[in-house]
C-alpha positions as CSV (number, residue, x, y, z in Angstrom):
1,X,49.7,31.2,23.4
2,X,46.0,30.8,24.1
3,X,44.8,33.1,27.4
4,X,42.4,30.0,28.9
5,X,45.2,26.9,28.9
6,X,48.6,28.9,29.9
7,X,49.8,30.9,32.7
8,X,49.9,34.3,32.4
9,X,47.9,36.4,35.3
10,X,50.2,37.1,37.8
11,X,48.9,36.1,41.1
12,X,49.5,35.9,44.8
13,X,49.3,32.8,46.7
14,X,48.3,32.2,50.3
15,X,51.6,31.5,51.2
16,X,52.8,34.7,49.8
17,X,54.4,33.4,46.9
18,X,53.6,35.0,42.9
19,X,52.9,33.2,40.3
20,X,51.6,33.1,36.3
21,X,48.9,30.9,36.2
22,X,45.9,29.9,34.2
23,X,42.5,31.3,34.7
24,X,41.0,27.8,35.3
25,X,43.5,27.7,38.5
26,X,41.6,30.0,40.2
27,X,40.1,27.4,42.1
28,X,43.2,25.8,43.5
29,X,42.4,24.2,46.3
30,X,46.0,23.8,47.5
31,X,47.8,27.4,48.6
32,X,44.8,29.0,46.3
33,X,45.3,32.4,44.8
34,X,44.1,35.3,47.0
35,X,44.9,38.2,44.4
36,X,45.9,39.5,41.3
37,X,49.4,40.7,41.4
38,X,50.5,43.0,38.3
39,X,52.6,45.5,38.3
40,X,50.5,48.1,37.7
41,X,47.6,49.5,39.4
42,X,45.3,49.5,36.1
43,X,46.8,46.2,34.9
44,X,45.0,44.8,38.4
45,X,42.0,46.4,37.1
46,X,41.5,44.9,34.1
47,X,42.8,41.4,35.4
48,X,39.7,41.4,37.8
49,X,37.2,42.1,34.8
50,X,38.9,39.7,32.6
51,X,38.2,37.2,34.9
52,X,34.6,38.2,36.2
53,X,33.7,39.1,32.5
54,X,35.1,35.1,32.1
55,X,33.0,33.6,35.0
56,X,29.7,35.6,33.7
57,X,30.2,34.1,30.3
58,X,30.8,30.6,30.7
59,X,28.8,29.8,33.8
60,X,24.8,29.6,34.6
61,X,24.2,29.6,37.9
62,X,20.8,30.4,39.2
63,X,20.1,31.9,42.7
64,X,19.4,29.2,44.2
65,X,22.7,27.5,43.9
66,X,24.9,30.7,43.7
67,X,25.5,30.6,47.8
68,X,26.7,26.9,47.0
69,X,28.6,27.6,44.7
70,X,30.6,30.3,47.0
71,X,30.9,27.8,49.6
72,X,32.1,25.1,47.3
73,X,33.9,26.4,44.4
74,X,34.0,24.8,41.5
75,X,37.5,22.4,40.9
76,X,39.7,23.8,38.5
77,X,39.1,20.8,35.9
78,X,35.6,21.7,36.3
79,X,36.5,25.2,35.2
80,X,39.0,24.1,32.7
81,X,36.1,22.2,31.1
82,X,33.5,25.4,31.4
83,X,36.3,27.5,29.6
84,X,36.9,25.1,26.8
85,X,33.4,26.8,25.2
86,X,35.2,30.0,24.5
87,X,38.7,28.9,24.0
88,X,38.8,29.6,20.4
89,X,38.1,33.4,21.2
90,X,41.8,33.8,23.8
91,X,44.3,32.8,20.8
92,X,47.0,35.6,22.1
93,X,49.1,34.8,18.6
94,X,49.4,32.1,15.6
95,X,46.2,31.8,13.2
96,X,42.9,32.9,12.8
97,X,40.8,35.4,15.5
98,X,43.5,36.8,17.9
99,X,42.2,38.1,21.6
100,X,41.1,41.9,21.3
101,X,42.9,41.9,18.2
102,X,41.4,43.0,14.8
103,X,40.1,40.2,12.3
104,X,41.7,41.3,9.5
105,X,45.1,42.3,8.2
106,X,45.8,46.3,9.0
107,X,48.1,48.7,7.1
108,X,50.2,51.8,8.4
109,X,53.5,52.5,9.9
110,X,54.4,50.1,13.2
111,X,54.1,52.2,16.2
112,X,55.6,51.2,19.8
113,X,54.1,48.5,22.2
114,X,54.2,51.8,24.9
115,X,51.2,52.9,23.2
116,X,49.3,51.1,24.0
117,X,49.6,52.2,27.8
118,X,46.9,54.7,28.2
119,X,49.9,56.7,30.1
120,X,52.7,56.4,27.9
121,X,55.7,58.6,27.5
122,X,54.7,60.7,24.7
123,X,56.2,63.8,23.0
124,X,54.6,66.2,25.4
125,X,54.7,63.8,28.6
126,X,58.5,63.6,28.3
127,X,58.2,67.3,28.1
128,X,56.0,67.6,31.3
129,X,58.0,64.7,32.9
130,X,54.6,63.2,33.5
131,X,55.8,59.4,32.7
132,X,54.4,58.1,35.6
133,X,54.3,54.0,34.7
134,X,56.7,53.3,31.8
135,X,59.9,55.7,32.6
136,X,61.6,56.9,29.2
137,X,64.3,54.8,27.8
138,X,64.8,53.1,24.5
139,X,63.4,50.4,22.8
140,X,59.8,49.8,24.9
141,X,59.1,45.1,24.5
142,X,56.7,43.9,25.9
143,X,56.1,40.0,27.0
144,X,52.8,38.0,25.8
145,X,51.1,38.1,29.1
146,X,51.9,41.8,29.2
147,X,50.9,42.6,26.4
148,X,47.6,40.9,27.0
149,X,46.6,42.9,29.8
150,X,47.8,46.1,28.2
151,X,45.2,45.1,25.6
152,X,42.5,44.1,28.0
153,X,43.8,47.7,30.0
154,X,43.8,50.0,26.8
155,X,40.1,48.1,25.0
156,X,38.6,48.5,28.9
157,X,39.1,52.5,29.2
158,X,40.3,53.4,26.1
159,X,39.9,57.4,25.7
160,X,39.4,59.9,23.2
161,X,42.8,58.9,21.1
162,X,42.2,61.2,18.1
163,X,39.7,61.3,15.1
164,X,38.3,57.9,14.4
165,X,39.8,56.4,17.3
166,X,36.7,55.2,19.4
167,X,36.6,55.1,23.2
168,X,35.6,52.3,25.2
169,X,32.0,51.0,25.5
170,X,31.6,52.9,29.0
171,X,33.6,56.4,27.6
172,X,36.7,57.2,28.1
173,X,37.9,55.8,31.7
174,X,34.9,54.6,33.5
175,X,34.2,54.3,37.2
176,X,34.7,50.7,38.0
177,X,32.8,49.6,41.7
178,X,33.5,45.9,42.3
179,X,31.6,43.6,44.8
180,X,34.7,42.4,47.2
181,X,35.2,40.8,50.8
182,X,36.3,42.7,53.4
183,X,39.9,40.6,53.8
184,X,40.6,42.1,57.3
185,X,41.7,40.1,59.8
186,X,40.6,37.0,57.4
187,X,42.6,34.3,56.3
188,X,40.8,32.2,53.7
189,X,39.8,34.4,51.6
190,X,40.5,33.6,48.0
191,X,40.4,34.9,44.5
192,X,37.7,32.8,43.8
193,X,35.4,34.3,46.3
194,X,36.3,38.0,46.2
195,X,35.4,37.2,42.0
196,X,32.0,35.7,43.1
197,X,30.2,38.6,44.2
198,X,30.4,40.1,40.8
199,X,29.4,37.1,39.2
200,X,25.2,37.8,38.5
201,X,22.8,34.6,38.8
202,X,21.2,33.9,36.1
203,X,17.7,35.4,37.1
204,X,19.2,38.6,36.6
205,X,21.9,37.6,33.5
206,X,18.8,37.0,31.4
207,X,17.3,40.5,31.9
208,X,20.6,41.7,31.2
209,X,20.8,39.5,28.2
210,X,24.6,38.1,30.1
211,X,23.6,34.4,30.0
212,X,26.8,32.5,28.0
213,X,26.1,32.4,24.6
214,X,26.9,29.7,21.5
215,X,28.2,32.1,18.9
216,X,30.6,33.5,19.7
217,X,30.8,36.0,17.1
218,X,27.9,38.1,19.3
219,X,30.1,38.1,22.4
220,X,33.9,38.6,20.9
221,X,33.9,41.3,18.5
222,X,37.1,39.9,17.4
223,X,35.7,36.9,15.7
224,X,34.7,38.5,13.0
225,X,34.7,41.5,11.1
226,X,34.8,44.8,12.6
227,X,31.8,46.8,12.1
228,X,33.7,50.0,10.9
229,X,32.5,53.3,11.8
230,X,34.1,55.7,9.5
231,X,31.9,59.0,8.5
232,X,28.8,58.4,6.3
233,X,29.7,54.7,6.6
234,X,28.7,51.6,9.3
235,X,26.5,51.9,11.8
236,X,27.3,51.9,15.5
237,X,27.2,48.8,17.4
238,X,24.1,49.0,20.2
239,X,23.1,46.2,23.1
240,X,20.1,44.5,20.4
241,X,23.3,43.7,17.9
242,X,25.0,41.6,20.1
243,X,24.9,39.6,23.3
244,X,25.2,41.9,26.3
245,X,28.1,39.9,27.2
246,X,29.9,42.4,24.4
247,X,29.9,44.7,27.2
248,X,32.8,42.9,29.1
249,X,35.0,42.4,25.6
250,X,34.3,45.6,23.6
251,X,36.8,46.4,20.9
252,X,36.8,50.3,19.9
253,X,40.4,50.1,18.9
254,X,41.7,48.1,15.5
255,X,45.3,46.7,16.8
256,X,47.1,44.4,14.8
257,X,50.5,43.0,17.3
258,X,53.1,42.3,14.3
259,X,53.6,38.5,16.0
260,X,56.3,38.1,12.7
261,X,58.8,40.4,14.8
262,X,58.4,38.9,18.0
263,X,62.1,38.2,19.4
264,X,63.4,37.3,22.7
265,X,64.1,39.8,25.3
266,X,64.0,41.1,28.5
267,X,59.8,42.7,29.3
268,X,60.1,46.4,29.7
269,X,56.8,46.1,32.0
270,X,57.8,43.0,34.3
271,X,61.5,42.5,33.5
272,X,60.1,38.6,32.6
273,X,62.6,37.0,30.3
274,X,61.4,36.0,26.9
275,X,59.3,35.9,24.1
276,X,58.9,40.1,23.7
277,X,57.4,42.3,21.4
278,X,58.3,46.1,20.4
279,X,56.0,47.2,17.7
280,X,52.3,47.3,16.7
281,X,49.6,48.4,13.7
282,X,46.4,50.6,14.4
283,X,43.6,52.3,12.5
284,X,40.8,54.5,13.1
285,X,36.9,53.8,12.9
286,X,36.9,50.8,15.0
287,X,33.7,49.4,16.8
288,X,31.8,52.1,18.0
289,X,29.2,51.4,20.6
290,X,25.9,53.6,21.0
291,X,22.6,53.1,22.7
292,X,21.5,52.1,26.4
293,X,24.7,50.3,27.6
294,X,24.2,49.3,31.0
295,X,28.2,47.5,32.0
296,X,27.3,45.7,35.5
297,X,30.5,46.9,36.8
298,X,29.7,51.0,37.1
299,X,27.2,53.1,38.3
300,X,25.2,55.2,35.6
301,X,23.2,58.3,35.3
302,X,21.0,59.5,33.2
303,X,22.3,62.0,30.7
304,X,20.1,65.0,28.6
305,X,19.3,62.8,25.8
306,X,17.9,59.6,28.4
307,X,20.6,57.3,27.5
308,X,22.8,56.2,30.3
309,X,25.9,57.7,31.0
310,X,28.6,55.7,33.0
311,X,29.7,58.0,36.0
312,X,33.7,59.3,35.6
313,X,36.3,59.9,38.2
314,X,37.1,63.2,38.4
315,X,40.6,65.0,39.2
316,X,39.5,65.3,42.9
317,X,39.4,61.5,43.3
318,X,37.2,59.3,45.8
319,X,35.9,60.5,49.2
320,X,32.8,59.4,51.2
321,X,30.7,62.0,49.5
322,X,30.4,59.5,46.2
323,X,29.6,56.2,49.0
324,X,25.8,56.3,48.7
325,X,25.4,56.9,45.6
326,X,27.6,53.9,44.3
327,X,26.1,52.0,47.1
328,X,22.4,52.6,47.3
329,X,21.8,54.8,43.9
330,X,20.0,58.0,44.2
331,X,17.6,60.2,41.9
332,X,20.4,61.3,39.5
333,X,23.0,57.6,39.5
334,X,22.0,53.9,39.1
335,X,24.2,52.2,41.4
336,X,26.4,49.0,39.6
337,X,24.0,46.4,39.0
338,X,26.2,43.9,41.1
339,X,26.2,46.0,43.8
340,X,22.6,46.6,44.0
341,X,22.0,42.9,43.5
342,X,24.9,41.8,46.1
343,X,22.7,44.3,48.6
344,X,19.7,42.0,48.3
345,X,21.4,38.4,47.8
346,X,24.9,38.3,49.8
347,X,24.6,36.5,53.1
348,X,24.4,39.2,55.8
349,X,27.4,37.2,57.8
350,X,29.4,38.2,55.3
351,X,31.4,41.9,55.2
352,X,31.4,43.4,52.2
353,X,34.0,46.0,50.4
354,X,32.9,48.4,47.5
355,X,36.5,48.5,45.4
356,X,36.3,51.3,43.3
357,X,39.0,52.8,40.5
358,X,39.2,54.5,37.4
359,X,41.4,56.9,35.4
360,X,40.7,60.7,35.7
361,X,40.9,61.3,31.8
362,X,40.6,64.7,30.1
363,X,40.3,63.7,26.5
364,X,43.5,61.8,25.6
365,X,45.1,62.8,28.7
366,X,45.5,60.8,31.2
367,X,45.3,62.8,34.8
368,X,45.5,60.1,37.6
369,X,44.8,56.8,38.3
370,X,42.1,56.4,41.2
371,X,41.6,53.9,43.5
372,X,39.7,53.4,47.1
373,X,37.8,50.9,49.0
374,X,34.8,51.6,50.7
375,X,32.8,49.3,53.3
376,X,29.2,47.6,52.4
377,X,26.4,47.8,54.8
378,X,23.8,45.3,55.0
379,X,20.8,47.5,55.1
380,X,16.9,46.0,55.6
381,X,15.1,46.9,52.3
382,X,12.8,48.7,53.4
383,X,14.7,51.2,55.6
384,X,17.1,51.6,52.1
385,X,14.9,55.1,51.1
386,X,14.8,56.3,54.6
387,X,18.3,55.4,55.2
388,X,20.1,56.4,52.1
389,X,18.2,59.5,52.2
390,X,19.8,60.8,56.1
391,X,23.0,60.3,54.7
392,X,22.9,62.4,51.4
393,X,22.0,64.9,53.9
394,X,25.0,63.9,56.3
395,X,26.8,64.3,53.0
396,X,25.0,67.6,51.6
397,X,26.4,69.2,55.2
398,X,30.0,67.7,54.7
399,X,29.9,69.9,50.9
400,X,28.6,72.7,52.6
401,X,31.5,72.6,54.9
402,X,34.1,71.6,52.4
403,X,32.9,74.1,50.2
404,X,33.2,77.0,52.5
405,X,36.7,75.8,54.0
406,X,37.6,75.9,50.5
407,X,36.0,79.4,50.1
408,X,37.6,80.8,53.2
409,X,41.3,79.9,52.3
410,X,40.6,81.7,48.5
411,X,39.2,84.9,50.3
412,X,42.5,84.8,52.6
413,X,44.6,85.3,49.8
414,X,48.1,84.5,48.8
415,X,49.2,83.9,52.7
416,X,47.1,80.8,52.2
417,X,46.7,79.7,48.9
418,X,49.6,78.0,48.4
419,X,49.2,76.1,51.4
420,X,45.7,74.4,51.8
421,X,43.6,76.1,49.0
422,X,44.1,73.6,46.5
423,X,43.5,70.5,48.7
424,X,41.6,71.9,51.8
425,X,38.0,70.2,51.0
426,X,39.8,66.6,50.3
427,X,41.5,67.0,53.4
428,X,38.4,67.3,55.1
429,X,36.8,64.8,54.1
430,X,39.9,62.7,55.0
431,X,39.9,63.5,58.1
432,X,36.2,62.6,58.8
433,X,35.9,59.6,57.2
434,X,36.0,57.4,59.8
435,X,33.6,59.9,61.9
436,X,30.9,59.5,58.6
437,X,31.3,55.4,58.2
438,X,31.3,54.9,62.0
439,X,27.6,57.4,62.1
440,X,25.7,55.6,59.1
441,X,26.7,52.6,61.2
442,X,24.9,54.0,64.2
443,X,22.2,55.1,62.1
444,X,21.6,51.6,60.3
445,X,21.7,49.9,63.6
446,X,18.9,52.4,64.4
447,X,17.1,51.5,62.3
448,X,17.5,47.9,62.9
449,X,16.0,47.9,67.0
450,X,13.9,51.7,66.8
451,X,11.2,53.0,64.5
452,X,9.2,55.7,64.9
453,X,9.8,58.8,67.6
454,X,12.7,56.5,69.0
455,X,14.6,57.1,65.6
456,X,13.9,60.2,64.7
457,X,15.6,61.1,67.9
458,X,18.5,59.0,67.2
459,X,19.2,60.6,63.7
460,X,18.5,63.8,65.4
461,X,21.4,62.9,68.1
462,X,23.6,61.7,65.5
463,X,23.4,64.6,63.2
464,X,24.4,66.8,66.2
465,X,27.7,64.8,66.6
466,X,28.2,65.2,62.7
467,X,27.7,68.8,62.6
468,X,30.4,68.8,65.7
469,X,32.8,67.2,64.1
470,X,32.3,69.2,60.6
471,X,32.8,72.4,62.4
472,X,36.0,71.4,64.5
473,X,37.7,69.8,61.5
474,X,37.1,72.9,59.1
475,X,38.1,75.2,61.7
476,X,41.2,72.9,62.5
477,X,42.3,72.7,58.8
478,X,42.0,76.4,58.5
479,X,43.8,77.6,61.9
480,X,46.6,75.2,61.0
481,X,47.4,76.7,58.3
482,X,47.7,79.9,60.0
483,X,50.1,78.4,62.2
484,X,52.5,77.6,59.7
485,X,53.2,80.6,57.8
486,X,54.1,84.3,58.7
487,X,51.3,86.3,59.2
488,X,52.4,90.1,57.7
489,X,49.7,92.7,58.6
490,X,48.6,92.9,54.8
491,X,47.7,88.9,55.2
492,X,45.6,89.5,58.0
493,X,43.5,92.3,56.9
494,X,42.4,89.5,54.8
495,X,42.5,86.4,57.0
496,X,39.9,87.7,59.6
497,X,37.2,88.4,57.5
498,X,38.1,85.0,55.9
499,X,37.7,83.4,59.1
500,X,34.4,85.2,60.3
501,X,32.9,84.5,57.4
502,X,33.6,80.7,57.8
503,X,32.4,80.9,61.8
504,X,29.3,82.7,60.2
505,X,28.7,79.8,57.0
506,X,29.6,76.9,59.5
507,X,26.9,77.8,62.3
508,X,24.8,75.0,63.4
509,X,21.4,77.0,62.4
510,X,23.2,76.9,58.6
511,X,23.8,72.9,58.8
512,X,20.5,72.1,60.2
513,X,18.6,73.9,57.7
514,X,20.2,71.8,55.0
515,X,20.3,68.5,57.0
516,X,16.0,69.3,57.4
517,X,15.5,69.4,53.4
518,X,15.9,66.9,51.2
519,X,19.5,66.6,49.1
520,X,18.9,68.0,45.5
521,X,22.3,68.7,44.7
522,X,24.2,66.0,42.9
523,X,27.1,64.7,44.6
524,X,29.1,63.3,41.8
C-alpha cells in the first residue's frame, strides 16, 4: 500500500456521503471532499497535517499566485503528478523505507497495535476505567489506513513514553491552531480550501527553510538511518541537519509494524473489513530533536534557556482568554506562523476560523483531548498593537473575575465546593463568550471609521459594558449555586463573607484599575 496512489483518508463528500480516497483527490471537482471524516477526534487531527505538511512539501507557490491558486485549485492529475516526487517516502508495507516506520530491522517482544493510541487501555487505565477511545476487549487489529493515522497520530504528539522513548518534535501534545474557513451558512466550501490557508507561499517557506526538497533523506527521517540518541551516544537532530520540512514528519519513536503477521479481519478502530494487523516492534533512543524548532502550525514562547517552547493545552481546556495570543501573539507567545501570515495575506472578504486542539498530557498520561474553534478578525496592521493590546486588558478583567468567582466558592466551603468550585471560572468564561467576540468586534470596527478622542471614548464605552456583564455573570454563577443546595446555618456563616468579599473584589473601581495598566500577566 503506498499512502499517495490509494484510498485511505476517510472523507466527507458534499453530498454527505464518506469515502477512502487518495490524497491527490482532494481536488475533486465533482461532489469534492469538504472534510476529513475519522473516527477519532485526534485521528482528524493528524489527517489535516498529513495533508498540509503534503501540500507545503511538494508545491511552490509564490504570493503572487497563491490567491489563484485558491480560486482555482489545482486538478487532481495535477496533484497526482506533484506527489509522484515523494512517493517513494508513503510505502505503508512491502520493501525498502516504510512511512514513519524505522529503517532498519528492530528486536524485542511484539507489543499490541492499541499502543500505539496515545490513550490506550493500559494496566492502570482499565483500573481507572479511563479507556475513553479503544474500549477493552481482546485481541486489538488494526486496518492499513488505521494504522497509518495512528502512526501519523502517535509520531505528531508523541509524549514522554518512558526512558529513551523521545517525544514529538513540538513536546509531548502540542497546541495545534489551523488557518480554516468559517463554513457557516457556506456551501462550497471544500477540503481543498479550508487546507490552503495553512499552505505558506514560498516567500515565507524559504525563510523557514519549507520550500520542497530533492533528497528526500532531509525531509523523511525514515529514509534512512535513524540518528539514535542513546546516553553518551548520537547527537540530537536540530533545524541546520535537515530541511525544515522534518518538522511536519518527525520520527521520535522506532516502530517496526510486523507486516509478516498481517491477516484478514474485522478493524477494531473502524470495523472496515480486511487486511488487519495486531502486533508491533519498538525501541528506545529514537530521533531526538533539539534546537530552535519553530512547527508553522503552533504558537511558541520563549522558554528560560531562549529556545522556543511550543505552547501546551492545559487540563482547563480552551476559552477566549488564549484568543489573542494565538491570534495576534503578545510579549511572552509567537502566534503560528500561518496565522500570522494568513492575518496579512488572506483576502479580507473571506471569514476566517482559528481551529485549535491538542492533548492535555501529564507525562505519559493522557488527560483530555481539546478541541475549539475560534473566529479570525481582519484587523488593519497598524491598529494590531493598539488593538490587541485593549483586549488582553478585556481579558486581564475576565481573570480577575474568574479568579475571584473561583476564590469565593473555596472560601464558602463544603456547601459549595462540590457544586461549582471546580468549574466555576470555565463556566464563566462560557457564558461570556459571545459578550467578548461580539466587543472586539465593536472595538475593531472602531478602529476602522474613529481615531483619536472618538476612540478612546468608544473603548472607554465598551469596557463599561464588559465590566457589566463580568459582574452580573460572576454574581449569577455564584447565587445559583446558592439556590440549589440547602443552606444550614453553619454554611452561611461562611457564604456571606464569601459573597461580600466577591461584591468587594468585583467593584468597578477594582476592574478599571487593571483595564488602565497594561496586561503583564501571561494568559496561557
Amino acid at each position: 500500500m503506498n499512502l499517495i496512489d490509494d484510498p485511505w483518508i476517510p472523507v466527507h463528500r458534499r453530498d454527505g456521503t464518506r469515502e477512502l480516497i487518495a490524497p491527490w483527490q482532494i481536488t475533486d471537482r465533482v461532489n469534492p471532499p469538504t472534510a476529513v471524516a475519522a473516527n477519532r477526534p485526534d485521528f482528524n487531527a493528524a489527517l489535516l497535517q498529513f495533508l498540509v505538511g503534503l501540500l507545503q512539501s511538494t508545491l511552490r507557490v509564490d504570493r503572487a499566485t497563491w490567491d489563484e491558486t485558491l480560486e482555482n485549485p489545482p486538478s487532481p492529475q495535477a496533484l497526482q503528478e506533484k506527489f509522484e516526487a515523494v512517493k517513494p517516502a508513503f510505502k505503508l508495507d512491502g520493501d525498502g523505507p516504510k512511512f514513519m516506520q524505522d529503517f532498519e530491522s528492530l528486536e524485542g517482544d511484539p507489543q499490541s497495535v492499541a499502543n500505539l493510541l496515545i490513550e490506550q487501555p493500559g494496566d492502570n487505565t482499565l483500573r481507572n476505567n479511563a479507556d475513553h477511545f479503544v474500549k477493552r476487549a481482546g485481541a486489538v487489529r488494526f486496518c492499513k489506513p488505521c494504522l497509518a493515522t495512528a502512526l501519523m497520530t502517535l509520531q505528531v504528539n508523541a509524549p514522554a513514553g518512558g526512558k529513551g522513548h523521545r517525544t514529538s518534535i513540538r513536546g509531548g501534545g502540542p497546541l495545534t491552531t489551523l488557518v480554516d474557513i468559517d463554513v457557516s451558512g457556506q456551501t462550497n466550501t471544500t477540503l481543498f480550501d479550508r487546507l490552503w490557508f495553512n499552505v505558506l507561499p514560498a516567500e515565507i517557506a524559504t525563510d523557514l527553510d519549507l520550500l520542497p526538497c530533492a533528497d528526500l533523506s532531509r525531509v523523511f527521517p525514515w529514509m534512512s538511518r535513524t540518528a539514535t540518541s542513546e546516553p553518551n551516544q548520537g547527537r540530537p537532530i536540530t533545524p541546520e541537519d535537515v530541511s525544515g520540512l522534518q518538522c511536519f514528519w518527525a520520527t521520535p519513536r522506532r516502530i517496526q509494524l510486523l507486516w509478516e503477521e498481517v491477516d484478514d479481519g474485522t478493524c477494531s478502530l473502524c470495523q472496515g473489513k480486511g487486511e488487519v494487523l495486531s502486533t508491533y516492534l519498538t525501541r528506545a533512543y529514537g530521533n531526538n530533536y533539539e534546537g530552535a524548532w519553530l512547527h508553522p502550525l503552533s504558537p511558541y514562547r520563549a522558554s528560560k534557556d531562549g529556545q522556543p517552547t511550543c505552547v501546551h493545552p492545559g487540563p482547563e481546556g480552551f476559552s477566549y482568554r488564549h484568543w489573542c495570543s494565538w491570534v495576534f501573539g503578545d510579549q511572552y507567545v509567537s502566534a503560528a506562523r500561518v496565522v500570522s501570515e494568513a492575518m496579512s495575506f488572506v483576502p479580507r472578504s473571506i471569514q476566517l476560523r482559528l481551529n485549535c486542539f491538542g492533548y492535555d498530557m501529564d507525562n505519559m498520561k493522557a488527560r483530555g483531548w481539546h478541541e475549539l474553534r475560534f473566529p479570525i478578525y481582519h484587523v488593519d496592521e497598524r491598529d494590531i498593537p493598539e488593538v490587541s493590546a485593549v483586549i488582553h486588558q478585556f481579558i486581564q478583567a475576565a481573570t480577575h473575575a474568574a479568579r475571584n468567582l473561583h476564590k469565593a466558592c473555596k472560601t464558602a466551603g463544603a456547601a459549595l465546593a462540590q457544586t461549582i468550585t471546580a468549574d466555576a471560572s470555565q463556566r464563566l468564561y462560557q457564558k461570556t463568550e459571545a459578550v467578548f467576540f461580539s466587543t472586539v468586534q465593536e472595538l475593531i470596527a472602531s478602529r476602522k471609521v474613529e481615531r483619536g478622542t472618538s476612540a478612546d471614548t468608544a473603548r472607554r464605552q465598551l469596557a463599561e459594558v464588559w465590566i457589566r456583564t463580568l459582574r452580573a455573570t460572576a454574581f449569577n454563577i455564584f447565587d445559583e449555586a446558592l439556590s440549589r443546595i440547602d443552606i444550614g446555618f453553619a454554611n452561611l456563616e461562611k457564604l456571606i463573607p464569601a459573597k461580600k468579599q466577591l461584591v468587594k473584589e468585583l467593584h468597578p473601581d477594582r476592574f478599571h484599575k487593571i483595564m488602565t495598566v497594561n496586561a503583564e500577566e501571561e494568559l496561557v
